[in-house]
DOMAR-101118 format. One record per residue (C-alpha): residue in three letters; z negated, y negated, x. Coordinates in steps of 0.2 Angstrom, whole numbers, plus 5000, padded with zeros to 4 digits. Each point is the difference from the previous one (the first is absolute). Example, Ala and Ser with C-alpha at 12.3 -4.5 7.8 and 13.67 -1.06 7.14 Angstrom:
! DOMAR-101118
> Ala;4961;5022;5062 .
> Ser;5003;4983;5006 .
This chain:
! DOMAR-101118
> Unk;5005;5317;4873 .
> Unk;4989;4987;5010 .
> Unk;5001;5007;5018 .
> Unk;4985;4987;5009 .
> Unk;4987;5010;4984 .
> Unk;5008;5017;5004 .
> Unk;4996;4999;5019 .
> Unk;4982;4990;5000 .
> Unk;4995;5015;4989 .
> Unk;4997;5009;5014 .
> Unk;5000;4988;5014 .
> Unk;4991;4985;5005 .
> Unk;5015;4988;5004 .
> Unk;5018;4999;5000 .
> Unk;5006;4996;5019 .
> Unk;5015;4989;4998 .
> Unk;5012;4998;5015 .
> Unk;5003;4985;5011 .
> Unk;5010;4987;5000 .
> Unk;5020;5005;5001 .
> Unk;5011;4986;5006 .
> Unk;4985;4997;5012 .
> Unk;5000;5018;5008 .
> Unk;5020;4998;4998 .
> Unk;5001;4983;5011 .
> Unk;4991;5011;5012 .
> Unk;5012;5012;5000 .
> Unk;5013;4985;5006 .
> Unk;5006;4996;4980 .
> Unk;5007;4983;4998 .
> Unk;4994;4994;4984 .
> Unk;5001;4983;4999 .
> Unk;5012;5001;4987 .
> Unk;4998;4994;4983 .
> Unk;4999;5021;4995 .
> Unk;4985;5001;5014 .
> Unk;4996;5019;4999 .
> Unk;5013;5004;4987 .
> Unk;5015;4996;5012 .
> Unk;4993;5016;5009 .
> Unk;5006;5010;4984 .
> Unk;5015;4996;5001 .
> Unk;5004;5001;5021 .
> Unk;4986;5012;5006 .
> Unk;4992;5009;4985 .
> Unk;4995;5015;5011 .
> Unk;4990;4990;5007 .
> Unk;4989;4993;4987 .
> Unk;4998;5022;4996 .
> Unk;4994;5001;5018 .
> Unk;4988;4987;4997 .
> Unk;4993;5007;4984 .
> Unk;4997;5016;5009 .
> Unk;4990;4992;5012 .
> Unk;4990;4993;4988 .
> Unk;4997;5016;4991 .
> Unk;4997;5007;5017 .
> Unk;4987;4987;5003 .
> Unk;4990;5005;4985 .
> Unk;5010;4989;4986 .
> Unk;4998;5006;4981 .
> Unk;5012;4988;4995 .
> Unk;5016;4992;5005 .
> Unk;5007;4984;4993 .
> Unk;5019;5001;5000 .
> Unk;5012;4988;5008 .
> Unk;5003;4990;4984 .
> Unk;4988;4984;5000 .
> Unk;5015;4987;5004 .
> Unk;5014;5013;4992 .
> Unk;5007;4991;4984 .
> Unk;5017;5000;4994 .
> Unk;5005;4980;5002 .
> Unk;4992;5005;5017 .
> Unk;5012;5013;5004 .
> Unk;5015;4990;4992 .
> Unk;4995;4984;5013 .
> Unk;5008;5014;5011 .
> Unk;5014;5006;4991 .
> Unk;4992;5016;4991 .
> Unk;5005;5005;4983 .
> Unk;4987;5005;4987 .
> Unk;5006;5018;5003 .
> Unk;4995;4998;5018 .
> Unk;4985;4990;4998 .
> Unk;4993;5013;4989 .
> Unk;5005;5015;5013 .
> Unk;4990;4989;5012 .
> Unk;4986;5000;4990 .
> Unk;5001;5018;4997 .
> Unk;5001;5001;5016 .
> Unk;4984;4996;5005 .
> Unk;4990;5009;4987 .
> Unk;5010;5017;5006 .
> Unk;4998;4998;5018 .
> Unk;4980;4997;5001 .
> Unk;5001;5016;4986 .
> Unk;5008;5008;5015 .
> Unk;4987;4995;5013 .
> Unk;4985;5004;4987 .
> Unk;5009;5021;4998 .
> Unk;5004;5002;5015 .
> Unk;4981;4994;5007 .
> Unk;4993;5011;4983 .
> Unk;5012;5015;5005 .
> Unk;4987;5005;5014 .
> Unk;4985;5007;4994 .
> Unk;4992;4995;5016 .
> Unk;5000;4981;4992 .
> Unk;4994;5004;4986 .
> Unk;4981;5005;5004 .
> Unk;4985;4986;4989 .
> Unk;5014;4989;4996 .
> Unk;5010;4999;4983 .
> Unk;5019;5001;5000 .
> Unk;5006;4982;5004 .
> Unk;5008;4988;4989 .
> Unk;5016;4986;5000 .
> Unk;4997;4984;4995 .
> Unk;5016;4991;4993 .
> Unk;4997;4981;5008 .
> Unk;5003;4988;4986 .
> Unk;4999;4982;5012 .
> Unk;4998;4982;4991 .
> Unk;5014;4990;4991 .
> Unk;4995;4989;5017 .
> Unk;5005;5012;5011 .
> Unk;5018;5002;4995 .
> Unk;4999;4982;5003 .
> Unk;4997;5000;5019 .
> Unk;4992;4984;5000 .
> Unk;4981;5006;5002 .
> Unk;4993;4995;4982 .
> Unk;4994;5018;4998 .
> Unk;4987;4993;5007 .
> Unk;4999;4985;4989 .
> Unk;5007;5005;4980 .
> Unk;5008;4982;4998 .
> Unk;5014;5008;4991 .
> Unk;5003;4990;4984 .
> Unk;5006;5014;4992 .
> Unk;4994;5006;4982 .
> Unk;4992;5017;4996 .
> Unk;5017;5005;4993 .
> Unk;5010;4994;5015 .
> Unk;4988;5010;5009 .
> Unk;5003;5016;4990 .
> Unk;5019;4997;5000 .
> Unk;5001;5000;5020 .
> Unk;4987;5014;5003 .
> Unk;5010;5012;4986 .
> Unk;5016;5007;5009 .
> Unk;4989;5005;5015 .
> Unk;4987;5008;4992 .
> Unk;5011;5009;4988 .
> Unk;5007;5007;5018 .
> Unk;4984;5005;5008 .
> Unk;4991;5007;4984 .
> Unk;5012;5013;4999 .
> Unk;5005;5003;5018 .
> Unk;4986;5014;5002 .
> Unk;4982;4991;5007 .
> Unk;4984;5003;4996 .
> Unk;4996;4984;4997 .
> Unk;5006;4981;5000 .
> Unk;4993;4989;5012 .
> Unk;5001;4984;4994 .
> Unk;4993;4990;5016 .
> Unk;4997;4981;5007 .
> Unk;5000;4992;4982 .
> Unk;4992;4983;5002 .
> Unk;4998;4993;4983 .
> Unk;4996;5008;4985 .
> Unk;5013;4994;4986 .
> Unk;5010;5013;5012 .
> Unk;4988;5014;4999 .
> Unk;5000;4998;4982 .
> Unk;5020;5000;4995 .
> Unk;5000;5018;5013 .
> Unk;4987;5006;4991 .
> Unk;5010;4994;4983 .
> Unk;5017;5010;5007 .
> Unk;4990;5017;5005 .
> Unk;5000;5003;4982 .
> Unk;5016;5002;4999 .
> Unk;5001;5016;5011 .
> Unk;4983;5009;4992 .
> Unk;4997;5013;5010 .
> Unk;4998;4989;5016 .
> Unk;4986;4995;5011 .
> Unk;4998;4988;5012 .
> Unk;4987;4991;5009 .
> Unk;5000;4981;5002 .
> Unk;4995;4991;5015 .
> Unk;4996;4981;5003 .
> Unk;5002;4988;5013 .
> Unk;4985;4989;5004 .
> Unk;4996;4985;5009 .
> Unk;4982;5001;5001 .
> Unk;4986;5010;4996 .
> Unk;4999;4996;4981 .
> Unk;5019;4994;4995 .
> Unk;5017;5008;5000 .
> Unk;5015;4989;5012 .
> Unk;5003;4990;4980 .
> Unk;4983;4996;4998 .
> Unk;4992;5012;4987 .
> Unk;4984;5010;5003 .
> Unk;5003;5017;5003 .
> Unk;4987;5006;4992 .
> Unk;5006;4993;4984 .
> Unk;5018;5007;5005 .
> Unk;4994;5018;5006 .
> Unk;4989;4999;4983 .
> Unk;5017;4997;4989 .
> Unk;5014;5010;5009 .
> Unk;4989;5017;5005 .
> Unk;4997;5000;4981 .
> Unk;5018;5006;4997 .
> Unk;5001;5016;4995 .
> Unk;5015;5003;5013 .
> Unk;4992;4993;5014 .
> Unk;4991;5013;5011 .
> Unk;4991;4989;5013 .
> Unk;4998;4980;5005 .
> Unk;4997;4990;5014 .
> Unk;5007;4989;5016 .
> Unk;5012;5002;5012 .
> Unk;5007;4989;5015 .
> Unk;4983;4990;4997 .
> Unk;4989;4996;5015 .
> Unk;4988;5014;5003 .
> Unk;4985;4990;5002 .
> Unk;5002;4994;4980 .
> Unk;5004;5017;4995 .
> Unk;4982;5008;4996 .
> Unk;4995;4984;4992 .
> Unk;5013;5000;4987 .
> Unk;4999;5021;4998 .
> Unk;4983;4998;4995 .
> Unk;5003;4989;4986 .
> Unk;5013;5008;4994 .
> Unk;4987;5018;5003 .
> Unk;4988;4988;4988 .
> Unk;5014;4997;4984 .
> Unk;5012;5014;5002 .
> Unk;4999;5020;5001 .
> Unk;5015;5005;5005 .
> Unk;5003;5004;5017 .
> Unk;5001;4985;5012 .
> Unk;5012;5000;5015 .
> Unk;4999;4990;5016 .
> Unk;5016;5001;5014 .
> Unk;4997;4981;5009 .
> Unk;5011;4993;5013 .
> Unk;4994;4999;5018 .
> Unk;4993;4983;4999 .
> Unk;5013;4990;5006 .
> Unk;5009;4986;4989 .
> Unk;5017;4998;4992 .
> Unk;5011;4986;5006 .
> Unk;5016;4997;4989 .
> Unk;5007;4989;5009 .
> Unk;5005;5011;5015 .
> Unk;4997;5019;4992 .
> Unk;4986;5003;5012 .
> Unk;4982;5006;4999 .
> Unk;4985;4989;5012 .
> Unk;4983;5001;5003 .
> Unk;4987;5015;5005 .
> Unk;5004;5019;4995 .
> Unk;4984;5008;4996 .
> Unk;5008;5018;4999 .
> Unk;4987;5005;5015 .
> Unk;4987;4999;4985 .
> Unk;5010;5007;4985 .
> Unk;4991;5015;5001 .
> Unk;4983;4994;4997 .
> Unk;5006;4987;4988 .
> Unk;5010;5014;4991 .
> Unk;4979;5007;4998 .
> Unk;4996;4983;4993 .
> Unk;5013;5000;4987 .
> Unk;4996;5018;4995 .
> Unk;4981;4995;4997 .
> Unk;5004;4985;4990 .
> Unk;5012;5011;4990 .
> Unk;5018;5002;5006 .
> Unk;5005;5019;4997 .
């Protein structure tokens, strides 16, 4: 079943929910750890369900799991098992599931808005790496390295319960392509697959996303593509060329506006979030659903 078609049947757009570790530092989490939002899995998951709910209470159709920086040489770094590791993962799947019944159980929530969704997060080779080059793709790894790494994870969260994978923040395309490779080993799931860019034509490696929305959203398993912790101001440039080579739904989730700095796991510059709403209109007239 390919959830993102099932719901823009009968609505304009899917509202996806913000961002998680952000809204958890707000919530005095500590996550400058090399887990970053999954460490919260493992001390304060309750938490992370509290936050879902919000979301949801705020109008969210979707929410993306804890599970962008959950991998299992991750979790061994800190002396998990694989049975453990896995639990975790499960983990976070089951708890936004919670949040998302529990919100659904009131018929009061449920009036001109569909049923909502999770989002199993599916984060970069990069970001198990904690150095920053998710936003870069310099890997040196081969397709088949790529596949090997992602495999154990995904194996997890394909059959932990969500409605769809998130694959999200990928930043060079030889990465999108071995994912989309390895989806076809479990058939009967979707995902959607999102891009980090670095301007408004090219994703962080270099490729045009055009060219990388026009290969990957042509994956039969692929429900939606787009960009996701991008600067907003690129964002409707590079949804409209996608919107020009690609039909299948197009998805937009940008960080702030601020930038990335490796070297001391901190974010600088100017937020924009006091525009988000108007730019979210930009996105959706160039395309983004």
């Amino acid at each position: 079943m390919n959830p993102i078609a099932t719901i823009l049947q009968s609505h304009r757009a899917i509202i996806l929910d913000g961002a998680l570790a952000t809204e958890l530092e707000r919530r005095e989490c500590d996550l400058n750890d090399p887990l970053w939002s999954a460490r919260v899995l493992l001390e304060s998951p309750s938490l992370i369900r509290q936050v879902h709910a919000d979301y949801f209470a705020a109008g969210a159709d979707c929410a993306i799991t804890a599970s962008y920086q959950a991998t299992f040489p991750g979790f061994a770094r800190r002396g998990l098992g694989a049975q453990a590791a896995a639990d975790l993962m499960r983990r976070s799947v089951r708890i936004a599931a919670e949040a998302r019944d529990a919100f659904w159980a009131d018929e009061a929530n449920r009036a001109g808005r569909p049923r909502p969704i999770v989002a199993a997060s599916v984060g970069p080779y990069g970001a198990f790496l904690h150095d920053g080059s998710e936003y870069r793709g310099d890997y040196g790894l081969s397709e088949e390295e790529l596949i090997a790494f992602h495999r154990p994870r995904m194996a997890v969260l394909a059959g932990a319960g969500a409605d769809i994978l998130a694959v999200e923040t990928i930043p060079c395309l030889s990465e999108a392509v071995a994912i989309t490779r390895l989806l076809e080993e479990f058939p009967d799931t979707m995902a959607w697959v999102s891009f980090s860019a670095k301007d408004a034509a090219h994703i962080c490696h270099g490729e045009p996303f055009a060219e990388c929305a026009a290969l990957i959203g042509a994956h039969p398993q692929v429900a939606a593509v787009g960009v996701n912790c991008t600067p907003p101001q690129f964002v409707a440039e590079l949804i409209a060329a996608a919107r020009a080579v690609t039909d299948t739904p197009l998805l937009a989730y940008p960080n702030s506006g601020e930038v990335y700095s490796a070297e001391n796991n901190s974010w600088s510059g100017v937020s924009e979030c006091a525009a988000y709403g108007a730019l979210a209109r930009e996105w959706y007239e160039a395309g983004a659903r």
